[in-house]
N, C-alpha and C positions, 0 to 999 in steps of 0.2 A: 631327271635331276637328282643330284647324291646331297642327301642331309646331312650334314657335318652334325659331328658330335661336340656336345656342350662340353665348354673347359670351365672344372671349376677350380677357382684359387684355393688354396690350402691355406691362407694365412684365413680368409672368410668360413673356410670350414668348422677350422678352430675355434672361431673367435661364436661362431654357432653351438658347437657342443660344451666348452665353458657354461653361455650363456643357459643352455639347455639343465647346463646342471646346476647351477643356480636355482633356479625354479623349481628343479625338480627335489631340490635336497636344501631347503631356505633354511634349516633350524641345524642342522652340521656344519661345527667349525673347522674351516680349513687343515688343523692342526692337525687330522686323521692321518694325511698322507707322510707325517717327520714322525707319529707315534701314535699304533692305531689304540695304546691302551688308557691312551692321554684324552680320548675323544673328550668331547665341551657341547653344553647344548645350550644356545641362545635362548633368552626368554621371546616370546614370540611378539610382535610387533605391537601389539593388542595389548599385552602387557608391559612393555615400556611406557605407552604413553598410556596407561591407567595411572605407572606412578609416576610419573612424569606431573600428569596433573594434578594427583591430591600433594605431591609438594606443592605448587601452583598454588594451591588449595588455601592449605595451609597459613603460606607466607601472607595471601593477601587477606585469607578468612579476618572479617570486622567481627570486633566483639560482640560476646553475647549480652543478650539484656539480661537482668536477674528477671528470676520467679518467683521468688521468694519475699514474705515481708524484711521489709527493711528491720537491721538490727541496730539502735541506737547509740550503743555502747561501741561500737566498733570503734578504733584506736587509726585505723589504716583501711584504706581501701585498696580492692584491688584495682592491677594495671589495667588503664583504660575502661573502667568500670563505666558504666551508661547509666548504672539505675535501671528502672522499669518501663518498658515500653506504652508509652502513653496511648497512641495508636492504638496498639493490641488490645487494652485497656478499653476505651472509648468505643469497639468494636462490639467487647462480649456486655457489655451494659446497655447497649443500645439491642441488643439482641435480647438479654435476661429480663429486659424492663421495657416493652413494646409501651409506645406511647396509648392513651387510655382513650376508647372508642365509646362509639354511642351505645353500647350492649355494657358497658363498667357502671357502674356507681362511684361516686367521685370517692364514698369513703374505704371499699374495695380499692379504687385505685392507690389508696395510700397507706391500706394495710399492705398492700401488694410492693409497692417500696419501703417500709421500715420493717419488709421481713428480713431486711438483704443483712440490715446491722452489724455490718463492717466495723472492728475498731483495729484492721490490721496497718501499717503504714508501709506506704510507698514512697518512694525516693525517686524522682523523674530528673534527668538532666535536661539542661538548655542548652541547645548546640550552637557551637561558636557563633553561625552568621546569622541568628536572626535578629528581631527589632528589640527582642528584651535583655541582650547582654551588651556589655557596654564595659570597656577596663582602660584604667591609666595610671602613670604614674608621674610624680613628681620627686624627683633627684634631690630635690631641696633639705624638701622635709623625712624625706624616704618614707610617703606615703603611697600604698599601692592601692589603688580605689577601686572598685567593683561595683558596677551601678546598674541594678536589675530593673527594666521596666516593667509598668502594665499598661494599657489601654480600655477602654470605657467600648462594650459594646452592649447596644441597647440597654444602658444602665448595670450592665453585668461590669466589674472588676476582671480581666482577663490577661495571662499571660502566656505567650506562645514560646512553648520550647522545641517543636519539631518541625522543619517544613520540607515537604516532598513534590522538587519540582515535578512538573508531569510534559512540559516542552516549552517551547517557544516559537515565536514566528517574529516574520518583519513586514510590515506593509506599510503602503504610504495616504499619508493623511493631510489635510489642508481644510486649512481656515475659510472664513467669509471672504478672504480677500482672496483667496486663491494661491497663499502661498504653499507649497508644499515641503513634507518632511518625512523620512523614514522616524517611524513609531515600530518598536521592540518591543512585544508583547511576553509578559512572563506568566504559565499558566501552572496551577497546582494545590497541593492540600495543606494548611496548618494546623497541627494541634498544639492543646495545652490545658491548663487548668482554670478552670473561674473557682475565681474567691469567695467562698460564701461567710469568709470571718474579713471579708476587705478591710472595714473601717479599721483592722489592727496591719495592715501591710502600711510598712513606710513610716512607723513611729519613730519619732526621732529625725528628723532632720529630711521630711518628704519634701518634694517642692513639684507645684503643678507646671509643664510645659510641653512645648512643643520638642520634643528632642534632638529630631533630627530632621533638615528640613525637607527632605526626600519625603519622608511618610506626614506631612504637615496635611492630608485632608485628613488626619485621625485624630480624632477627640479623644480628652480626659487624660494626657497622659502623666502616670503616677511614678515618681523616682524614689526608688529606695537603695541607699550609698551602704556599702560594708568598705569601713579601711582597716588596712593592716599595716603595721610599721615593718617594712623588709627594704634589706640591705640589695641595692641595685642589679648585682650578680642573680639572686634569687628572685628578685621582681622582673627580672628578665625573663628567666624557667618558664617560672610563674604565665605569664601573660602569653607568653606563645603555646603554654602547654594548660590552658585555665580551664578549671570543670567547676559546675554549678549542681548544686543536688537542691531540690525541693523538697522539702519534707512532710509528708502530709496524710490526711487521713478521709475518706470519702463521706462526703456530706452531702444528701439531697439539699437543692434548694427548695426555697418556698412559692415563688413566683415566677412558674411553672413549677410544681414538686415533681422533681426527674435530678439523674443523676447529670444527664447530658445535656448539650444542646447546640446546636447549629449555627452559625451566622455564614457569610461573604464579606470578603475584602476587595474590595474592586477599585482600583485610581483611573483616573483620564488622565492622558498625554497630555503635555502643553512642549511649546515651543523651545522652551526653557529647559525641559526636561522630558523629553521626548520617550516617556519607558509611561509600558501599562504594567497591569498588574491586575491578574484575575486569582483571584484564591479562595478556595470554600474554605471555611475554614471549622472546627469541631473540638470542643473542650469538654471535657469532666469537673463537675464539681468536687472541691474540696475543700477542708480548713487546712491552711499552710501554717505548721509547726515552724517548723528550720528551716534555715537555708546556710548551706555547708560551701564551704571554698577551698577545693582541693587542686592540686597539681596529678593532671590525667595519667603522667607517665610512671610516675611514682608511688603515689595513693597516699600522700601527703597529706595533712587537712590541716590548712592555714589557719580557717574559723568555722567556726558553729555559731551560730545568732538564733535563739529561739526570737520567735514574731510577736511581735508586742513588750517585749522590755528592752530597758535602757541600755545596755551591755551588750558586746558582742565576748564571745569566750573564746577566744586566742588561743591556739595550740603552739 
């Protein structure tokens, strides 16, 4: 038998040796063969998508926190200012001040905390969604109201400015009777600061209650109102773009003397309100000088209220 020879197509040949040069030559631009002193050389693929992504980067990079002590005199804040990473904070104290073991002496122990004697200040923000920030306004009067909570834990004064979910689930839950219901579990960490000058937060016009009725298993809670007279255009800004600075300076307390300290937030589902809630949660002591009311995008500052007098200072 006679082997016939293989036919091959010329349009598939081509379309092979193209290809072949492609591959073989990926960083020359085509333009060689209209003008070969014009050549061009592609950045290589490795390198588009480096900058590709620190634009990326960039555009979505969140603000920094300062490092710095806070400067009181300042006139303007910068855009999108956060203050001082409370977290970070609560981290290197818990680390510099190991709690006091059976090998300490109690009065070592608390030489060993008033060597730290801090009188620098930090400026902590409260971020939009937790339980301590609160804003409204009334068209009326054109009063735009700002109402910073605390909460009572183990007799601690305490306010949460930072929460970092860590997940969630759903599973389903039922009563004595047997009825069933999807329960939404929320798990994660809160920081913030406890009060150790409390009895001066909320002079002026405090009022004890329950504020909101979602978090109604938490006890003590403390209302303290800042208003400002603004004209409805700007209490608009304002309120979608609202920043909270706390001002303040580190204080051991006395009962435990530490800088830190620990609790849990934990609710039970009910029928009614079918959402859990698990949160450790970790705050820093301090005494709260100010609290400052600025517009985030701007670096505006509506007011300044030192803590414990009658006056707020209106900018």
């Amino acid at each position: 038998m006679k082997r016939k020879g293989m036919m091959i197509n010329p349009l598939l040949l081509l379309n092979v040796i193209v290809v072949m040069c492609i591959v073989a030559f990926p960083e020359i631009d085509s333009s060689w063969a209209k003008d070969k002193k014009k050549q061009t050389v592609r950045p290589s693929q490795s390198q588009a998508i480096n900058e590709i992504s620190q634009k990326v980067d960039q555009q979505v990079k969140q603000p920094e926190y300062d490092i710095k002590p806070f400067d009181l005199t300042i006139e303007k804040l910068p855009s999108d200012y956060k203050g001082y990473d409370i977290e970070k904070l609560y981290h290197e104290l818990e680390n510099k001040f190991p709690k006091k073991d059976e090998f300490e002496t109690k009065e070592a122990y608390i030489k060993r905390i008033q060597s730290f004697g801090s009188n620098d200040l930090y400026a902590f923000g409260i971020e939009k969604h937790t339980i301590s920030l609160h804003s409204k306004y009334d068209a009326e009067s054109q009063l735009f109201e700002v109402i910073i909570t605390s909460t009572q834990k183990t007799e601690k004064t305490v306010i949460v400015t930072k929460s970092s979910p860590e997940g969630t689930r759903e599973y389903l839950a039922s009563n004595a009777y047997g009825a069933q219901i999807v329960v939404k579990e929320y798990r994660g960490t809160q920081y913030g600061i406890g009060l150790v000058n409390k009895e001066k937060f909320g002079t002026g016009g405090v009022k004890e209650k329950e504020l909101f009725s979602f978090f109604k298993f938490l006890k003590g809670f403390k209302e303290h109102s800042i208003k400002i007279n603004l004209l409805p255009d700007i209490a608009r800004s304002l309120k979608e773009n609202l920043g909270i600075l706390l001002i303040c300076q580190l204080r051991a307390s006395s009962d435990p003397i530490s800088y830190v300290f620990k609790s849990y937030l934990h609710s039970k589902p009910t029928f009614d309100k079918p959402t859990e809630l698990s949160y450790s949660q970790k705050f820093v002591f301090v005494n709260l000088l100010e609290i400052w009311v600025y517009h985030t995008k701007t670096g505006t500052i509506f007011a300044k209220e030192k803590i414990g007098s009658a006056k707020n200072e209106k900018i």
